[in-house]
C-alpha positions as CSV (number, residue, x, y, z in Angstrom):
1,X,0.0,0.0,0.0
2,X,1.5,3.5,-0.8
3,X,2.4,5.8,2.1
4,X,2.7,8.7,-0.5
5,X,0.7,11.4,1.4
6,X,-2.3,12.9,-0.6
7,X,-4.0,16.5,0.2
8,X,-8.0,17.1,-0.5
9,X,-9.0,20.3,-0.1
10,X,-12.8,21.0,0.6
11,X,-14.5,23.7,3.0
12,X,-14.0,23.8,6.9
13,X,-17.2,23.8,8.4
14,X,-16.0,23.7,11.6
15,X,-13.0,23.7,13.7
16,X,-10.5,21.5,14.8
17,X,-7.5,19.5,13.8
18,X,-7.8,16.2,14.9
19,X,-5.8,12.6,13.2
20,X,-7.8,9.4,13.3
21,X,-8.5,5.9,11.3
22,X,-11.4,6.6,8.4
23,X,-14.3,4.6,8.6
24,X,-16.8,4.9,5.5
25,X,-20.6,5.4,5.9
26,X,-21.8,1.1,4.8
27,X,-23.0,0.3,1.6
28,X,-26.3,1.6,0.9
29,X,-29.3,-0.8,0.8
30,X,-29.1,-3.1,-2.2
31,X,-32.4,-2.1,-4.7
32,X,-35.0,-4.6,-5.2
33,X,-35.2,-5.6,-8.5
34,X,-38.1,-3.5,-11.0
35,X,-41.3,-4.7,-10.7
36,X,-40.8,-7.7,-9.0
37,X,-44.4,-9.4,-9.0
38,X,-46.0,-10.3,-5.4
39,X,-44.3,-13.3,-3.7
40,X,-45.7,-16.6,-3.6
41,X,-48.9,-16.9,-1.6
42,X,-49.2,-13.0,-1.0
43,X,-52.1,-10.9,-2.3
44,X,-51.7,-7.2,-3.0
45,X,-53.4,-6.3,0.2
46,X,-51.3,-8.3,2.6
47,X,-48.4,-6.2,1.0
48,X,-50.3,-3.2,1.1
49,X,-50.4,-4.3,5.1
50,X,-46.8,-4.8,5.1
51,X,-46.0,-1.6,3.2
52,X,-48.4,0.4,6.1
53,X,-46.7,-1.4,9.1
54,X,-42.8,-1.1,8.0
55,X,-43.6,2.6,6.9
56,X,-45.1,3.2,10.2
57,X,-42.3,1.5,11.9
58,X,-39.7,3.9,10.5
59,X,-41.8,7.0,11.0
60,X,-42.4,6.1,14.5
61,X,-38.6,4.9,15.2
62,X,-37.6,8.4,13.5
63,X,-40.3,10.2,15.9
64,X,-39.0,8.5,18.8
65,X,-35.2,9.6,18.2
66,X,-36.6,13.0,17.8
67,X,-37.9,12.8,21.1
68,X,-34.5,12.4,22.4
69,X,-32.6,14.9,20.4
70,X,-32.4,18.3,21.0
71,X,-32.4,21.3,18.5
72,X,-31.2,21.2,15.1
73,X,-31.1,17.2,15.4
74,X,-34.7,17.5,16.5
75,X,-36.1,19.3,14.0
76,X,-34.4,17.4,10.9
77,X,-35.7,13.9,12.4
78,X,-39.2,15.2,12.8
79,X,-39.5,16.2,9.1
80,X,-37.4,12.8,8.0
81,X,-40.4,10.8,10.0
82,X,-43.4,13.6,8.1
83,X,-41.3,12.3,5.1
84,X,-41.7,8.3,6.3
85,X,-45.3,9.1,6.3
86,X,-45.9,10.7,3.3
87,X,-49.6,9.9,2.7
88,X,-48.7,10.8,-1.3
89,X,-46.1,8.8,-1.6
90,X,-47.4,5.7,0.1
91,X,-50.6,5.8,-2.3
92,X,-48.1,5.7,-5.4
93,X,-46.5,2.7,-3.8
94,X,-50.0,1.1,-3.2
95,X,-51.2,1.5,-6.5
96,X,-48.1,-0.4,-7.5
97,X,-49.0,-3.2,-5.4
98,X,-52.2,-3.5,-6.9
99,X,-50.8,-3.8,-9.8
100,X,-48.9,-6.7,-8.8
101,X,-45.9,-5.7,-7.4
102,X,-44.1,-6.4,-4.6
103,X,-44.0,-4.3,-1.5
104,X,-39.5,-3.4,-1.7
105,X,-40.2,-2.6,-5.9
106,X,-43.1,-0.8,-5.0
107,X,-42.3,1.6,-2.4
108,X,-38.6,1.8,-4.2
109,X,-40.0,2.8,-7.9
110,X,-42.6,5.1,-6.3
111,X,-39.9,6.9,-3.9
112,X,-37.7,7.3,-7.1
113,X,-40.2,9.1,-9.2
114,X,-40.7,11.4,-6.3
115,X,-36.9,12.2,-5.8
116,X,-36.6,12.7,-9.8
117,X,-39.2,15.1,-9.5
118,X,-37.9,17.0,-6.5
119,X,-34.3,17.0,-8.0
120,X,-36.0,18.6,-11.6
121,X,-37.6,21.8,-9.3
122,X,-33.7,22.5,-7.8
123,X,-33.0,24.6,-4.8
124,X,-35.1,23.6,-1.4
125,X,-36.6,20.8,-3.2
126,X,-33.6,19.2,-4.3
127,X,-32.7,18.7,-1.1
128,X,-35.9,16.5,-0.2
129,X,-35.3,14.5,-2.7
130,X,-31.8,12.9,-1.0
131,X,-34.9,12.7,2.7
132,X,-37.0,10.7,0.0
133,X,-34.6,8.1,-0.9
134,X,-33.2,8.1,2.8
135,X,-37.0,7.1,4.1
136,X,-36.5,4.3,1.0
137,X,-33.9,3.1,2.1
138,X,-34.7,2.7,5.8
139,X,-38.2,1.4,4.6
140,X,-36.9,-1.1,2.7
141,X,-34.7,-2.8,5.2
142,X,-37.7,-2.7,7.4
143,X,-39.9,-5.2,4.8
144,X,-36.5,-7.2,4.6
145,X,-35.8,-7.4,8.4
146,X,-32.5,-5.9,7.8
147,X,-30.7,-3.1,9.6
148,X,-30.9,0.1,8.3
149,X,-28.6,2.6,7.0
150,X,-26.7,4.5,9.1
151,X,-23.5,5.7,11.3
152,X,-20.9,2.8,11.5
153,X,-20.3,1.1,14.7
154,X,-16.8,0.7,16.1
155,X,-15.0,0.1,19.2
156,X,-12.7,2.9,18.5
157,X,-13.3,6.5,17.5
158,X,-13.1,7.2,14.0
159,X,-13.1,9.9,11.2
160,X,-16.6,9.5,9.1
161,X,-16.1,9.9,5.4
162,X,-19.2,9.4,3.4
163,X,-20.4,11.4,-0.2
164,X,-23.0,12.8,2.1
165,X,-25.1,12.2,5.0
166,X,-29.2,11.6,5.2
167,X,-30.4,14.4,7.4
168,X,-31.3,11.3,10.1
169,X,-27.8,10.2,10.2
170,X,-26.8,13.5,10.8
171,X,-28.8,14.0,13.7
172,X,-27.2,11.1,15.3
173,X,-23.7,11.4,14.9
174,X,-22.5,10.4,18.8
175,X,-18.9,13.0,18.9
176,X,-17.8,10.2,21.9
177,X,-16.8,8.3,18.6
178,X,-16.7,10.3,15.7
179,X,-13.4,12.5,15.5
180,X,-14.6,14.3,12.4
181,X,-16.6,14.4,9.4
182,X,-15.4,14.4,6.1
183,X,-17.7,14.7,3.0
184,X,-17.1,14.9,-0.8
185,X,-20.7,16.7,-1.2
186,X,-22.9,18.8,0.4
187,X,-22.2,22.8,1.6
188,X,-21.3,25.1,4.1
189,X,-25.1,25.7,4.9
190,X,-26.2,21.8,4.7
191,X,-27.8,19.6,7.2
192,X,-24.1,18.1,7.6
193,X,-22.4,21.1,8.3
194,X,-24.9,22.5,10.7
195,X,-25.1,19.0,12.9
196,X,-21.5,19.1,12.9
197,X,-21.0,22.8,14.3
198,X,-23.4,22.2,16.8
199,X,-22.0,19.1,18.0
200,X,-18.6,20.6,18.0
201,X,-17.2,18.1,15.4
202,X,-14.3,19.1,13.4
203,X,-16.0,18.8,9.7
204,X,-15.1,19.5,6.1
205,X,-17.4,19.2,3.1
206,X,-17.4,19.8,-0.6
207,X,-13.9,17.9,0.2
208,X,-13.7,16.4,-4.3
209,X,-12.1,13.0,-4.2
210,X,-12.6,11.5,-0.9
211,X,-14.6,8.8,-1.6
212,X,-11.2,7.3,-2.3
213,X,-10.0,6.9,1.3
214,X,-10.1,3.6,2.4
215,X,-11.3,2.1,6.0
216,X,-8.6,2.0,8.4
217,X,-6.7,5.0,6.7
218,X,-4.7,7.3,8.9
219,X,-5.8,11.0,8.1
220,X,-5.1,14.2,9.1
221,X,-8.7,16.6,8.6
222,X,-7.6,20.2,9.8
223,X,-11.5,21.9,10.0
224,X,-10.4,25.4,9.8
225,X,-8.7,25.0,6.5
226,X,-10.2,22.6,4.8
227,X,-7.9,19.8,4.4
228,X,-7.7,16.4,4.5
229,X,-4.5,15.1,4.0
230,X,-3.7,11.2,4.1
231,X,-0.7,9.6,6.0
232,X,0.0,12.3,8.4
233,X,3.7,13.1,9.0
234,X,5.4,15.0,11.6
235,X,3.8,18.2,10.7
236,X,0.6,17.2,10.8
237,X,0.8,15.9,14.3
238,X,1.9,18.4,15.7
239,X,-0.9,20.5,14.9
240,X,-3.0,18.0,16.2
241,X,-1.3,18.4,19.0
242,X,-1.2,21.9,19.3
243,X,-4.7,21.9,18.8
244,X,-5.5,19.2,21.4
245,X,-4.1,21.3,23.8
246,X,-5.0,24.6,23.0
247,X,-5.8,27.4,25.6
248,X,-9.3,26.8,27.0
249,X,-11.7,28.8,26.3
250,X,-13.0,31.2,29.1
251,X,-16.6,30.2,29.8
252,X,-19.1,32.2,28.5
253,X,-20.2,34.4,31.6
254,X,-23.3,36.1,30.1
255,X,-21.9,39.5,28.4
256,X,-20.9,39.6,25.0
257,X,-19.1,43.0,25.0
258,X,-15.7,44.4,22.8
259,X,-12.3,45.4,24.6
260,X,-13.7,48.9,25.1
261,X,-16.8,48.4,26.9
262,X,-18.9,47.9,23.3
263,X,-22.0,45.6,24.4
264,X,-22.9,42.5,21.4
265,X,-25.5,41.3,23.0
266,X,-25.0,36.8,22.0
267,X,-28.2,35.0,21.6
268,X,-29.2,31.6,21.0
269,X,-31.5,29.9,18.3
270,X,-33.5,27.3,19.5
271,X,-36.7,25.3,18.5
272,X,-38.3,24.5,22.0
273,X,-38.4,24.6,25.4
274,X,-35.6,22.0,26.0
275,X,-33.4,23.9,23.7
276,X,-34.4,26.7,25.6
277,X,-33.7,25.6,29.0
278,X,-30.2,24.5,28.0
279,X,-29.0,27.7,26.2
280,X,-30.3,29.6,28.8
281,X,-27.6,27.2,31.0
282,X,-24.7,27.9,28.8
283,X,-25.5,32.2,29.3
284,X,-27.3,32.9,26.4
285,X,-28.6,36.7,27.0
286,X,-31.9,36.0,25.0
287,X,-33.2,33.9,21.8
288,X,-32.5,35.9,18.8
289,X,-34.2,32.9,16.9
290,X,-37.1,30.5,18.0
291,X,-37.7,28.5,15.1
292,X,-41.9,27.6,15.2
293,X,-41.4,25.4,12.9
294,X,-41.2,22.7,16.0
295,X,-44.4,22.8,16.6
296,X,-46.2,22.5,12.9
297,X,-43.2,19.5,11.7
298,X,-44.4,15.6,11.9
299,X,-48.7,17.1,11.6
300,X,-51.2,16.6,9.1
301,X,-53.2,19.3,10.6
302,X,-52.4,22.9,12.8
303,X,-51.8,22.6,15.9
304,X,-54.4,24.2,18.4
305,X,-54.6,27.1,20.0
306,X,-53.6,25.5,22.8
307,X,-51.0,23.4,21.8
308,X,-48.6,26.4,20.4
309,X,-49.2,28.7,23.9
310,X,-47.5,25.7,25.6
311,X,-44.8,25.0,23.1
312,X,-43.7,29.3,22.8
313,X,-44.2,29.1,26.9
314,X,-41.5,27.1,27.4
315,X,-39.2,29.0,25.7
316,X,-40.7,32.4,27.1
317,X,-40.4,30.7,30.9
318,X,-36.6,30.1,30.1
319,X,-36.0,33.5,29.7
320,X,-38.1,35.6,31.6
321,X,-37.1,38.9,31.5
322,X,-35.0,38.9,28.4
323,X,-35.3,39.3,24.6
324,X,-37.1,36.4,22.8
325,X,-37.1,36.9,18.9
326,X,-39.8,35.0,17.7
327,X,-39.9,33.9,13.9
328,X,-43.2,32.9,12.7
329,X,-43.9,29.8,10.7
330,X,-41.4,29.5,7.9
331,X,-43.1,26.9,5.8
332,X,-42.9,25.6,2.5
333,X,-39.6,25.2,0.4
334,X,-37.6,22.6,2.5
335,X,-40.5,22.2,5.0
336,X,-43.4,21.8,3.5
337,X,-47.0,21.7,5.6
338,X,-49.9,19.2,3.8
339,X,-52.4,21.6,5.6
340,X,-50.4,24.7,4.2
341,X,-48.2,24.3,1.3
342,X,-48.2,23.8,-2.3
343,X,-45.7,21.2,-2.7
344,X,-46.7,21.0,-7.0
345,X,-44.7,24.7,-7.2
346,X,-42.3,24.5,-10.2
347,X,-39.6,26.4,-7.8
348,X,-40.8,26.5,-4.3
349,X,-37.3,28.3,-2.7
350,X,-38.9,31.3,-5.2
351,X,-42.4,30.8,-4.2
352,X,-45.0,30.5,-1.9
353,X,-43.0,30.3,1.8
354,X,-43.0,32.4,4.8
355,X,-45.1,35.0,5.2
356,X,-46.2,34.8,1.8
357,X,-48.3,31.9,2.8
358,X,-50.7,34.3,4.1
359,X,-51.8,34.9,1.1
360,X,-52.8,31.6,0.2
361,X,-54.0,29.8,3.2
362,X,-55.0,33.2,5.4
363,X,-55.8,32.4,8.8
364,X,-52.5,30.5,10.0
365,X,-50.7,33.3,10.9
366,X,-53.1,35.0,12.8
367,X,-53.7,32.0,14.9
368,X,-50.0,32.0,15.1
369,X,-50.2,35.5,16.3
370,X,-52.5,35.2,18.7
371,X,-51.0,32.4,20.3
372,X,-48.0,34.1,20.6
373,X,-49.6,36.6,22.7
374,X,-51.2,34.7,25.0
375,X,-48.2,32.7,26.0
376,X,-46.5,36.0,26.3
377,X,-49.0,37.4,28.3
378,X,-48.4,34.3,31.1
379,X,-44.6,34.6,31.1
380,X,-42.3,37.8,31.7
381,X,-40.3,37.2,28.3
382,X,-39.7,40.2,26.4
383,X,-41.2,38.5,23.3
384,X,-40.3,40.3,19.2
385,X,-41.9,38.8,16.6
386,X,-40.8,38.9,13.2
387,X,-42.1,37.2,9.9
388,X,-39.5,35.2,6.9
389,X,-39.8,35.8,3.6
390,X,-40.1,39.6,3.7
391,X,-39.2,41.1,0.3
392,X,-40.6,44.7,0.2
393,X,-41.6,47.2,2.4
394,X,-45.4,46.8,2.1
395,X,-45.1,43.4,3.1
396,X,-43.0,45.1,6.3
397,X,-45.9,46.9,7.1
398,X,-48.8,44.5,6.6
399,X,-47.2,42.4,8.8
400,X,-46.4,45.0,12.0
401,X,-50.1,45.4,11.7
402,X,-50.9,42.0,11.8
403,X,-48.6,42.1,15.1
404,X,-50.1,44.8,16.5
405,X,-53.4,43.9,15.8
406,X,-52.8,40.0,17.9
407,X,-51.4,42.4,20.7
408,X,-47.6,42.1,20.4
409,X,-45.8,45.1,20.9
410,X,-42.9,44.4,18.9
411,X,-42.6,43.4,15.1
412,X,-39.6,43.1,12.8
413,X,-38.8,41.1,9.9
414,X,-36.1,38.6,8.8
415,X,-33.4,39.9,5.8
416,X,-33.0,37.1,3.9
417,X,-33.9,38.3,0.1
418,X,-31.4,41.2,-1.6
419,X,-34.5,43.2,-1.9
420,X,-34.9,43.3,1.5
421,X,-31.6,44.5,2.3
422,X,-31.6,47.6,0.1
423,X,-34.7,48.6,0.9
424,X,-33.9,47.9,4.5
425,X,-34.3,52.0,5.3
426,X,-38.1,51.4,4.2
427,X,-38.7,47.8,5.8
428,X,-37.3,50.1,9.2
429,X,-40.0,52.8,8.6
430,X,-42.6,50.2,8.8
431,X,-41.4,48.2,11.9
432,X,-39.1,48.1,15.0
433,X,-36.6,45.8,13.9
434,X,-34.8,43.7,11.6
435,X,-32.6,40.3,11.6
436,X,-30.2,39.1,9.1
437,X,-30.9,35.7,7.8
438,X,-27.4,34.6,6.6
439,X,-27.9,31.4,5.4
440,X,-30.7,32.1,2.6
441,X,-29.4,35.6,1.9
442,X,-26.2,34.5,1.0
443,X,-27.8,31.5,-1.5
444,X,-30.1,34.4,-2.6
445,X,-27.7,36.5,-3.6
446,X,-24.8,34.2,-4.7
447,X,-28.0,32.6,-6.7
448,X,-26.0,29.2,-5.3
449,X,-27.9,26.2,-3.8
450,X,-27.1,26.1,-0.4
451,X,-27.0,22.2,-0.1
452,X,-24.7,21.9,-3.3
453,X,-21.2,20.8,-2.8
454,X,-20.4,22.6,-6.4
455,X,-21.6,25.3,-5.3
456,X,-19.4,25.5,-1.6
457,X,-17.6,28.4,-2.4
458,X,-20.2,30.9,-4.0
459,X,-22.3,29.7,-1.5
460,X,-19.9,31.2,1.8
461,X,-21.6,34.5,4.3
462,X,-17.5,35.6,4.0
463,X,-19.0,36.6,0.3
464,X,-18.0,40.4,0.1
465,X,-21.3,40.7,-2.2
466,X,-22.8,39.5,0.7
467,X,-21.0,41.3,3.4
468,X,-22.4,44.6,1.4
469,X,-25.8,43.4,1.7
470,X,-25.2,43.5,5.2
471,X,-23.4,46.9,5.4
472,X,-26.9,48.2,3.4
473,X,-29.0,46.7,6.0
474,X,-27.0,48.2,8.9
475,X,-27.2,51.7,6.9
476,X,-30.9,51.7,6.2
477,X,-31.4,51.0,9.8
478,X,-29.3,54.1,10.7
479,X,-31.2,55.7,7.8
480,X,-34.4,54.9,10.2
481,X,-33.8,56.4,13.7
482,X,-31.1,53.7,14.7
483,X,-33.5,50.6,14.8
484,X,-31.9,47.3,16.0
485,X,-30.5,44.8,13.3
486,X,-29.4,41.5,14.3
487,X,-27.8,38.3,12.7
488,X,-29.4,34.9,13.8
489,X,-27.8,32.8,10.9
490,X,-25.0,30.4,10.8
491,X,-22.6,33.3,10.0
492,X,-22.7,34.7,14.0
493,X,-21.7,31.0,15.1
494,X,-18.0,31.7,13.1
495,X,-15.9,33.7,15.7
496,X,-14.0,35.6,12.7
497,X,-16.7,36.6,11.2
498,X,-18.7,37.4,14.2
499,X,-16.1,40.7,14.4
500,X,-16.6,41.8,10.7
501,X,-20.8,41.7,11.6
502,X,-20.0,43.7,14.3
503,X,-17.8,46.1,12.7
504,X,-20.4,46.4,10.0
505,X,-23.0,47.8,12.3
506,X,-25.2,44.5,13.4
507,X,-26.0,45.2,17.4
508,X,-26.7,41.6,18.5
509,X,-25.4,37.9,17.3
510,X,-27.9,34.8,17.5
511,X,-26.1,31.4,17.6
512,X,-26.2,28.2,18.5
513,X,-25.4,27.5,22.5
514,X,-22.0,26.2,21.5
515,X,-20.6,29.4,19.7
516,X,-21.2,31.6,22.5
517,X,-18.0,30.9,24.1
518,X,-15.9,30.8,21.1
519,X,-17.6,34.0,20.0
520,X,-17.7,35.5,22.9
521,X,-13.7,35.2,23.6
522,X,-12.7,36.7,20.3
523,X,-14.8,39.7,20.5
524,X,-13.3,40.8,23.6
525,X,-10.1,41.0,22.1
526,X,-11.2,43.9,20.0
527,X,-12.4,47.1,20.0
528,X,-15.1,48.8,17.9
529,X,-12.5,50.8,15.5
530,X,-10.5,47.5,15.2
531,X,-13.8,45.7,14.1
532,X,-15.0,48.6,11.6
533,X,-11.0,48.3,10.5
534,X,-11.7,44.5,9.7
535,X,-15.0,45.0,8.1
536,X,-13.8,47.5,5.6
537,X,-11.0,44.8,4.6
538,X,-13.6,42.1,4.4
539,X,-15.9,44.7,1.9
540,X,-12.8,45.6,0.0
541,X,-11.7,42.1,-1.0
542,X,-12.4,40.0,-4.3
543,X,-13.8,36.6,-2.9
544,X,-14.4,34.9,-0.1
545,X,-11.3,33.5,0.6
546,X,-9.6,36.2,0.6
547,X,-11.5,38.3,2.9
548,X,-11.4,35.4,5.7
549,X,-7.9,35.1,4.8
550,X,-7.1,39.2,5.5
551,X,-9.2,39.4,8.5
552,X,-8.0,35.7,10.6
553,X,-4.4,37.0,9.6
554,X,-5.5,40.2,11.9
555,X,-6.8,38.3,15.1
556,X,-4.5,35.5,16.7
557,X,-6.2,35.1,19.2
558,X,-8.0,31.9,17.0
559,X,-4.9,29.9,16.9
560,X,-4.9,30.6,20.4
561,X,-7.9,29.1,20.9
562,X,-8.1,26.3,18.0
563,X,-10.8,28.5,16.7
């Protein structure tokens, strides 16, 4: 075997430098052949049976990890188990059956035209497609008794390399054994890479050409980077090393402030009480993002009344006292709603989602609404609500009055669409506040599919185009009396880039629990002028790269803390 060392370079999703034996994700479940005809003995409705009960089966066993995950993890296995029981998709297979064919071919050929469909609209939808043949998979090996697909088992920790990970794998990834994550697809902004920052796993996607390493291979994967490199020498050791014993960092102690006395507020995003509860643990100062979305995934129907004051309570009684930035129901696109969306829209990233699904099934928001202020009036959260998909001011306004009109003193929106940003002066005149979406503003405007490893470095917030979105928001909100703007997207999680928000003008951060610390130690090592200094190299350079290479080279206080 040759011990020549080969380098892979993809993007570092998050940090750390860490050397360890690969272990590849198994073979995927072997496909049934097309059309097989009903087994001996069988009719078509004992495999209809058979089809209802294993697909069942895996929604329920996807449900029930969900109950035991918390935040991000939660929220992708409740919409892989809405997926598992996917009362469209279980038809198509049906009719199959009927037709006489077996249960695997049926439910395999009818998930496949779904997935070909999904992967023709692009965007969002492409991105259910790879759920779809995930839920195939795993219902498949339930008809055949088999184990499912999933995280490899070993004694020993390992480094994960797969082409890319199901969003249910994702949310399972146990960092007691996995060292780091290595994909050849996905992005910065997929299910991967979020999982992996909020687990704290050093990760790299996009990472072309390592579907070549072999089990039991001895690699090197530096996070911050963006390389893999295979047969570690010397060298590479020692900044495993150097990273393994790194300066601590300082625990968070419930300030986010600059060297000169300059307060950042540092939020968390959560999606329910639990997440709540433990953000509010690691000194979170307020939710700059509560995600709904919690309490709509894995229904057929709304939830009551009822059912949503207790689900936004528990967040509110976390945090009584403090900020709260509620975000109503961002359906559609990647999370569809049977009771609410249109899932036949030829593009549904450019279509009906958000807010704009007021328009077409009215009603849902102000139930939202009101909800929303009734569990604020029983808890002593200071509770902002804002609305997605805001694209003009008019929208900005309808909206504040929607919030007024349920009660709620406080109404912003999210700035996730390019028009938003420059007309962000307007959107201001209309409501109290605004908060930068990173994630989709940065596909929006880099018109890059965020789940698209070709597409990993258009689709990066360090994106000067993007930065300058940013800078416009911050203006037009200066432009409007001074009204707050806030970042609650995967951007504020990166410590580096956390300074260059700052020095753009954004008052408050929103992360998840596990970036408050790093964020919060890098930031006081600078001052306002040094951030504004940074930001204006950021905005003045050519790509990506280059502006997170000026602006790291200016704060050393990351190798200092691995970050």
């Amino acid at each position: 075997m040759s011990t020549q060392q080969l380098v892979y370079h993809g993007v570092g999703v998050s940090a750390g430098r860490v050397i360890g034996p690969v272990l590849r994700m198994p073979d995927p479940i072997i496909a049934p052949t097309d059309g097989a005809p009903l087994p001996a003995g069988r009719t078509a409705q004992d495999e209809i049976q058979r089809l209802q009960e294993a697909t069942g089966s895996v929604a329920a066993q996807l449900k029930a990890r969900a109950a035991t995950a918390t935040g991000d993890a939660r929220d992708v296995l409740k919409a892989t188990a809405l997926m598992a029981s996917d009362r469209s998709l279980l038809k198509s297979a049906n009719q199959l059956v009927s037709g006489g064919t077996c249960a695997e071919s049926a439910i395999w050929e009818a998930a496949d035209a779904v997935a070909t469909q999904l992967s023709a609209l692009g965007g969002y939808m492409a991105e259910r497609a790879s759920d779809v043949l995930d839920v195939r998979a795993r219902i498949v090996a339930q008809l055949r008794g088999v184990p499912a697909p999933g995280i490899p088992d070993s004694d020993q920790p390992f480094v994960l390399a797969a082409v890319d990970l199901a969003p249910a794998d994702t949310a399972t990834l146990d960092p007691a054994k996995v060292l780091a994550l290595v994909t050849s697809d996905g992005g910065p902004q997929s299910h991967t890479a979020i999982i992996a920052r909020s687990l704290g796993l050093p990760a790299i996607v996009a990472a072309s050409g390592t579907t070549a390493l072999d089990d039991g291979m001895q690699v090197f994967v530096d996070g911050i980077s963006g390389t893999v490199i295979t047969h570690p020498g010397s060298e590479q050791e020692h900044l495993a090393v150097t990273y393994a014993n790194r300066e601590p960092l300082p625990e968070f102690d419930g300030t986010g402030v600059l060297a000169d006395g300059h307060l950042v507020p540092l939020l968390a995003n959560v999606g329910s009480g639990a997440d709540a509860q433990a953000a509010a643990s690691a000194g979170a100062e307020g939710v700059g993002l509560l995600r709904t979305e919690f309490c709509f995934l894995g229904r057929d129907t709304e939830p009551t009344h009822e059912e949503q004051v207790q689900a936004y309570g528990a967040v509110f009684e976390a945090f009584g006292g403090k900020k709260v930035v509620v975000r109503t129901l961002d359906a559609g696109a990647d999370k569809p709603l049977p009771f609410l969306t249109d899932t036949t829209e030829p593009n549904p990233a450019l279509g009906v989602r958000g807010y704009r699904t007021d328009s077409t099934s009215p009603g849902v928001l102000a139930r939202q609404l009101a909800a929303i202020a009734q569990a604020a009036s029983e808890h002593q959260a200071q509770v902002w609500t804002m609305a997605p998909m805001i694209s003009t001011p008019a929208e900005a306004g309808a909206f504040a009055s929607m919030v007024s009109e349920a009660g709620l003193p406080t109404a912003g929106t999210m700035i996730e669409v390019p028009s938003a940003a420059v007309l962000a002066g307007g959107i201001l005149n209309r409501c109290d506040f605004v908060s930068l979406g990173t994630n989709d503003l940065t596909q929006y405007t880099m018109a890059a599919d965020r789940q698209l490893g070709s597409m990993a470095e258009l689709n990066d917030p360090w994106q000067p185009a993007v930065l300058h979105l940013v800078k416009a928001t911050t203006d037009g909100a200066q432009r409007a009396g001074g009204k707050p703007v806030g970042v609650c997207g995967e951007a504020a999680a990166d410590p580096a880039l956390a300074v260059v928000l700052v020095g753009l003008g954004v008052w408050t951060l929103s992360m998840n629990k596990r970036a408050l610390s790093p964020v919060a130690a890098v930031l006081r090592t600078v001052d306002l002028p040094t951030a504004q200094r940074l930001a204006a190299l950021a905005l003045d350079a050519e790509s990506a790269a280059e502006a997170r290479r000026l602006v790291r080279a200016e704060l050393p206080e990351l190798d200092r803390f691995g970050l």
